[in-house]
Residue, then its C-alpha position, 0 to 999 in steps of 0.5 A: x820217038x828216034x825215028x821221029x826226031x831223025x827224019x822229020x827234024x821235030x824236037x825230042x822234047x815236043x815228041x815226048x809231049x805228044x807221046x804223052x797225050x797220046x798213050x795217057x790222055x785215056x786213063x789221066x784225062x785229068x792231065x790235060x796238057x803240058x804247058x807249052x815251051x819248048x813246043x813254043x820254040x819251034x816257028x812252025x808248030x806253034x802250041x795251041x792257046x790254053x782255055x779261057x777260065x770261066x766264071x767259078x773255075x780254077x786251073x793248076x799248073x805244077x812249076x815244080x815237082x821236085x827235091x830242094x836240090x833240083x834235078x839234075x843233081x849238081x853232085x851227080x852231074x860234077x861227079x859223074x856218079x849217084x849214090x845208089x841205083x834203082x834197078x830201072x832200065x835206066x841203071x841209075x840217077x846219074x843218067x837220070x841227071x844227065x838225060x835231065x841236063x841234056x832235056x830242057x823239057x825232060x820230065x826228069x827236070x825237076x825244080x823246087x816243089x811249086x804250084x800255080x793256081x789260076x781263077x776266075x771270080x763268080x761274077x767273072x773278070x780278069x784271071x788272078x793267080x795264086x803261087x804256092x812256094x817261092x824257092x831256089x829255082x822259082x826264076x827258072x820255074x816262071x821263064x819256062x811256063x809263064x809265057x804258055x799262060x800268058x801270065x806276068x804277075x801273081x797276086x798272092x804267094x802262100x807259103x808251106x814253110x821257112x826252108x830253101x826251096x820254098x822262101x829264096x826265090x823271094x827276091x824275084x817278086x819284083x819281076x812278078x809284080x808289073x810296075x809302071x813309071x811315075x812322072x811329073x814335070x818331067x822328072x820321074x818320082x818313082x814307081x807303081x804297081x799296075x792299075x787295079x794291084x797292090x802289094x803282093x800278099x804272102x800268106x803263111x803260119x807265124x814261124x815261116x813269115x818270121x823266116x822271111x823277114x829275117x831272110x829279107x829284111x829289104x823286102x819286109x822292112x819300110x818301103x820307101x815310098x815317095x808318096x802313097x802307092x808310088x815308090x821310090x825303088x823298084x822293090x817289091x811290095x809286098x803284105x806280110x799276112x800270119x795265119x793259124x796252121x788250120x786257117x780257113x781264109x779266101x783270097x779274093x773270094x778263092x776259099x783255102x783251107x791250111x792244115x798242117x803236117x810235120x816235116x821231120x820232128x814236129x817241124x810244121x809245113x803247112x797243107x791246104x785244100x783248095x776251092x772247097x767253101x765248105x771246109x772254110x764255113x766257120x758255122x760247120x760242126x768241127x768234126x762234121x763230113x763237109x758237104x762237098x768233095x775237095x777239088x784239090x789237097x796239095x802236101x809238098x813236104x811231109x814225113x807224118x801227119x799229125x793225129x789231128x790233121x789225118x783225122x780231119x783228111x779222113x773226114x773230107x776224104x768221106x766227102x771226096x777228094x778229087x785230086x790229092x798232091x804228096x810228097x814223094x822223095x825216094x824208094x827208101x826212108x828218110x827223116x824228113x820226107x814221105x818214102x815212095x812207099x809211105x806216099x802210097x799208103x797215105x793214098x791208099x788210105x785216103x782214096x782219093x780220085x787221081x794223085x799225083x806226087x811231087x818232091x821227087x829226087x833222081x837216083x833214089x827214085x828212078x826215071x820219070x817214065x819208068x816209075x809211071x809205068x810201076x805205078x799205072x799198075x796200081x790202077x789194074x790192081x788196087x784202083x788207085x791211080x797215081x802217078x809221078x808229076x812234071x814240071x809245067x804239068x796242067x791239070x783240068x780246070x774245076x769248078x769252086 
């Protein structure tokens, strides 16, 4: 890599994103790319275009992949020390934080937990998208990765709970949702969603939509409207949509099915299962084995998982599950997270095809490559095959 960077004047980051493919590609062929960024920067090699989805198939792109704090840590960075180190060549979260401060495109460079899910309907049409959480760092999130998708709007927005680092980043919807200026007589009235969007829907249980309306009162009171469809102020507009914690809905067309999991206590996040018809058929038998594999289980903030909920991962796990996404915090216990090793156990009694874990912190778990290379052993020894994500991760396109 040094050698790299000294005599050919390519950038550390874009380096390490072709080390990437180059030494994993084999084992995670899953793991296609990582969104273009910092690669886009440099005029000479611009990054390759990202696929075109097909009719029937969806993407996902990881926009964030770690604690509520973000890495780097600002305690660890203002104080120039972390609270406990992990053995790891790198000694300790600070140079973790550091490396990840220095790096924009460091795969230490964590932001609040966030998913994109980008399909495409059976009968084909433009690309919609879907964002799991919306928290502290969502701004940031979105200016590194959108421009590689060529994406500027989502059309809906699920929510796991009411915390930080999964409602704040709400206020910056109206940058997601592209509106167009209303004129006539040549005064100009207000302003309108794109043609063929509405508001942006945001989906969650009772509890977490009751959390965003008392946060964001100016989102979720009366709009003003100057007249149906068009607004007075560019807000956003969004729909507010409470569902059961075991709702089984679509969202144009795109099955998901919510479960949920305690995070700390009995505090409710929600899970979901996505692009599995069969898990949202309401005619199938409750304790039946669906169908068809799960293309995708994603749990971004867990510290147990109810009785009934592991009862029904362990019937779609019968059928398959070929990527599942845990929460991962930190080598030792904590109240409201999986620990590192919980997070295997939960994996090894599942089984799924590939993991990956997301909610990472720094010191408490160690360098993003170094924890790789632990855990790629896992494959040799256990067949299980899991390994740490990164912000701007995509991953294979699938069928639903």
């Amino acid at each position: 890599h040094t050698f790299l960077c000294l005599f050919s004047g390519i950038s550390p980051a874009f380096v390490h994103a072709l080390s990437w493919k180059m030494t994993d590609s084999d084992d995670l062929e899953d793991f296609v790319q990582r969104v273009p960024s910092a690669m886009g920067r440099l005029p000479s090699m611009p990054p390759d275009p990202l696929p075109d989805l097909s009719p029937g198939t969806f993407d996902v792109v990881i926009l964030g992949s770690g604690v509520s704090t973000a890495v780097p840590m600002l305690a660890h960075i203002l104080s120039g020390k972390c609270c406990e180190g992990t053995g790891m060549r790198k000694l300790d979260g600070i140079n973790v934080c550091r490396e990840a401060m220095d790096n924009w495109d460091s795969p230490n460079k964590r932001f609040n937990v966030s998913l994109l899910l980008r399909f495409q309907k059976p009968e084909g049409g433009r690309t919609h998208i879907i964002m799991v959480d919306a928290g502290k760092t969502m701004r940031q999130a979105v200016l590194k990765t959108f421009p590689g998708l060529d994406a500027d709007s989502i059309d809906a927005l699920l929510l796991t709970h009411g915390h930080a680092d999964a409602i704040l980043g709400l206020d910056d919807l109206r940058d997601l949702q592209v509106s167009e200026q209303v004129w006539e007589g040549g005064v100009m009235l207000g302003y309108q969603p794109r043609s063929g969007s509405g508001p942006i829907r945001i989906i969650s249980n009772g509890d977490t939509i009751q959390r965003v309306r008392e946060a964001f009162p100016y989102i979720c009171g009366g709009i003003d409207f100057v007249r149906p469809g068009v607004l007075r102020r560019r807000v956003t507009w969004v729909e507010l949509e409470e569902v059961d914690d075991n709702a089984a809905i679509d969202v144009l067309g795109f099955p998901i099915k919510f479960f949920p999991v305690w995070h700390g206590g009995t505090y409710v996040s929600l899970g979901f299962a996505f692009g599995c018809k069969a898990l949202c058929d309401p005619n199938a038998p409750a304790d039946a084995v669906p169908t068809q594999r799960c293309p995708l289980i994603f749990i971004s903030d867990v510290k147990e998982v109810p009785p009934d909920t592991m009862a029904w991962l362990e019937r779609v796990a019968k059928a398959g599950i070929d990527l599942l996404i845990v929460d991962a915090l930190k080598r030792t216990s904590h109240s409201t997270h999986f620990s590192l090793d919980e997070a295997l156990d939960f994996l090894r009694h599942l089984r799924p095809k590939k993991a990956l874990l997301v909610g990472m912190s720094s010191c408490e778990l160690g360098d993003h490559d170094e924890v790789n290379q632990e855990l790629i052993k896992l494959r040799e020894t256990e067949g299980l095959d899991v390994q740490l994500s990164y912000d701007g991760m995509r991953l294979q396109t699938r069928k639903y």
